[in-house]
N, C-alpha and C positions, 0 to 999 in steps of 0.2 A: 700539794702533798700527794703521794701517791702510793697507796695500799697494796700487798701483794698478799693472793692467796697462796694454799699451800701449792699448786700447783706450778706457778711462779706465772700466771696471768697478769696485767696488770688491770687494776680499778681504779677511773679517775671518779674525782671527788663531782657531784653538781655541778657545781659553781663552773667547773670548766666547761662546760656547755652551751652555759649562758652567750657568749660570743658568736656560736654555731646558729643555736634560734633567731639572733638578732640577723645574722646574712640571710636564714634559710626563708623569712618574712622578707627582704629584699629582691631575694631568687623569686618569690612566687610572684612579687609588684610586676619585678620585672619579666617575665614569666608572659603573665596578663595583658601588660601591654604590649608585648611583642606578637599576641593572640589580634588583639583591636587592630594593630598596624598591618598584619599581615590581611585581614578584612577586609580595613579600608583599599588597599591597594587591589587585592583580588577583585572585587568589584569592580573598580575602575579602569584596569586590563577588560572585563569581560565585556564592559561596556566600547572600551576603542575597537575592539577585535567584531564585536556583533556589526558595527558600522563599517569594520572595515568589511566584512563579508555580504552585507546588504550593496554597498558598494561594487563591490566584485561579483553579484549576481547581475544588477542592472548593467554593467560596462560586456557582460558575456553572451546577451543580447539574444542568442538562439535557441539558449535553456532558462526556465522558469524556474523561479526560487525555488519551487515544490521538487524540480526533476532532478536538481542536483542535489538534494537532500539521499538522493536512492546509490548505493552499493553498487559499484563497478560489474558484481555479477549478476546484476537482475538485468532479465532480458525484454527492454525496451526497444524493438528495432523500428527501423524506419522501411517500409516497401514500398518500391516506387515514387521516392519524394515525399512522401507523409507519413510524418510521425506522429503517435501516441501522445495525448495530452492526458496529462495524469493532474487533479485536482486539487486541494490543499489535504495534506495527510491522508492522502489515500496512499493505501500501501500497497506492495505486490509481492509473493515471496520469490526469495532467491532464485527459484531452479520454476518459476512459473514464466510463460511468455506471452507479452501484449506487443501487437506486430500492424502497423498499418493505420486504418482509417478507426481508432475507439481515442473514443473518449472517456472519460473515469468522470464519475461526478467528487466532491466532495467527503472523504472519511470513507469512500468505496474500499474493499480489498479484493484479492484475488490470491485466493490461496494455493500450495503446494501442487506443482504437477498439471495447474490448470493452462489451456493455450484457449487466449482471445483475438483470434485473428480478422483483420480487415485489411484482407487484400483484393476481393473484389466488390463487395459493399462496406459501408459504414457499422460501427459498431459503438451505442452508446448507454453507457451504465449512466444511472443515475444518483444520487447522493447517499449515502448509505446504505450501500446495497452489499450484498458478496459472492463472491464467485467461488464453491467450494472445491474441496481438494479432488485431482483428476478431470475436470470438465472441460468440453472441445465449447467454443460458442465461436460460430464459422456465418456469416455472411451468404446469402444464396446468391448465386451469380445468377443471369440473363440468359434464356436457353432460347435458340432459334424457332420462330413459330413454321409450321407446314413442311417439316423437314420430310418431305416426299420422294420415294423414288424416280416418279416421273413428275413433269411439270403441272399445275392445274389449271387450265384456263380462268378460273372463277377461282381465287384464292382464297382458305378459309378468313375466318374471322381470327383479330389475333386473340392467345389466351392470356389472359390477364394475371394467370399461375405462373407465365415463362417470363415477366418482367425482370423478374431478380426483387429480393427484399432482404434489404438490411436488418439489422438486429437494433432495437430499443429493448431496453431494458431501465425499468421505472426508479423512484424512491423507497427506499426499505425494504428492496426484495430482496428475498432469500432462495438462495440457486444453492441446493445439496449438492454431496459428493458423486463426480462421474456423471452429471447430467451431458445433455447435447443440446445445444439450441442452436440450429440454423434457419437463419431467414426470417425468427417471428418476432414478436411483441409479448412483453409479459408487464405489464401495466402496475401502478404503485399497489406497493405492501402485498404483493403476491408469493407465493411458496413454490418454491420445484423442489420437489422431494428429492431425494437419491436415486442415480440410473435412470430417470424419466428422460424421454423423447420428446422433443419439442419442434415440430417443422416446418419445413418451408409454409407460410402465407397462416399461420395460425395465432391466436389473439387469445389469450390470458389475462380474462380481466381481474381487477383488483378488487385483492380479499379473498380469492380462489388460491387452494391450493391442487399441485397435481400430483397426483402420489407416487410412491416408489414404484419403480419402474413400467410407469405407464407410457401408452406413447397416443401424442397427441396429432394429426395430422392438419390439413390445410381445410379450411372450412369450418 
């Protein structure tokens, strides 16, 4: 039966409804288990797909699981036949470049606008350490000893300053923004403040921090 206001709407009675609630409790069943099914399945994709990609990292042989994790435009280069080994989730940003003979420890980063180059020594961070935004960390090269204008019968002694020194860099240091370190060592849990110098043949030990914009020389 069905009612009409003055308007000419029409109003149905209850009872007609009852039919509506018994589907709209079928829709939700069904609803629900189409939530579980799509679950179970989701899971089971993520699982063939994670193996297939564990898969296809070991068969690619000359990038490590870790390196192919990184963005086509972060600048990992290779100089002269040796590439950057970068550690389990260490990160490096986008527009940052790691070039040559470094090594990354472990949850290391290397933040915006910084360059860690090892093209003519070695260059090695340690496990949680970071490299802040704008910093050069350069390698000291090997300088000629007794470079004379005339020849010396009796040649000096050589100096042990012109060997060349790579860069170590420890566990849980912290390298501020715009630092410089060539050629030295800065030893676990150490600090380089902001704009600091750090030079050739000089040692930072651990738990020293160097303050903003000091400069540290060799000795």
């Amino acid at each position: 039966e069905i009612k009409k206001k003055a308007r000419g709407f029409p109003i149905l009675h209850n009872t007609q409804f009852v039919p509506l609630q018994r589907n709209s409790h079928k829709m939700m069943n069904l609803v629900s288990n189409w939530k579980n099914v799509n679950k179970v399945v989701g899971a089971g994709i993520r699982r063939v797909a994670a193996s297939i990609d564990n898969v296809g990292a070991e068969i690619s042989g000359s990038l490590t699981y870790d390196q192919v994790q990184f963005p086509t435009h972060t600048r990992l280069a290779t100089f002269e036949g040796k590439a950057p080994k970068v550690g389990y989730q260490a990160w490096v940003a986008p527009n940052a470049s790691v070039i040559g003979q470094v090594t990354m420890g472990d949850r290391s980063t290397v933040w915006y606008g910084a360059v860690v180059r090892g093209d003519v020594q070695s260059i090695k961070i340690g496990q949680m350490s970071t490299i802040g935004d704008r910093s050069t960390i350069i390698g000291a090269a090997p300088k000629r000893d007794n470079i004379d204008e005339f020849p010396r019968r009796v040649p000096l002694p050589p100096n042990p300053l012109n060997a060349g020194h790579p860069v170590v860099i420890g566990d849980h240091v912290i390298v501020g923004q715009g630092v410089v370190l060539s050629g030295c060592e800065i030893k676990s849990q150490a600090k380089v403040e902001a704009g600091a110098r750090v030079l050739d043949g000089a040692v930072i030990n651990s738990h020293s921090i160097v303050t903003a914009g000091s400069l540290v020389t060799s000795g």
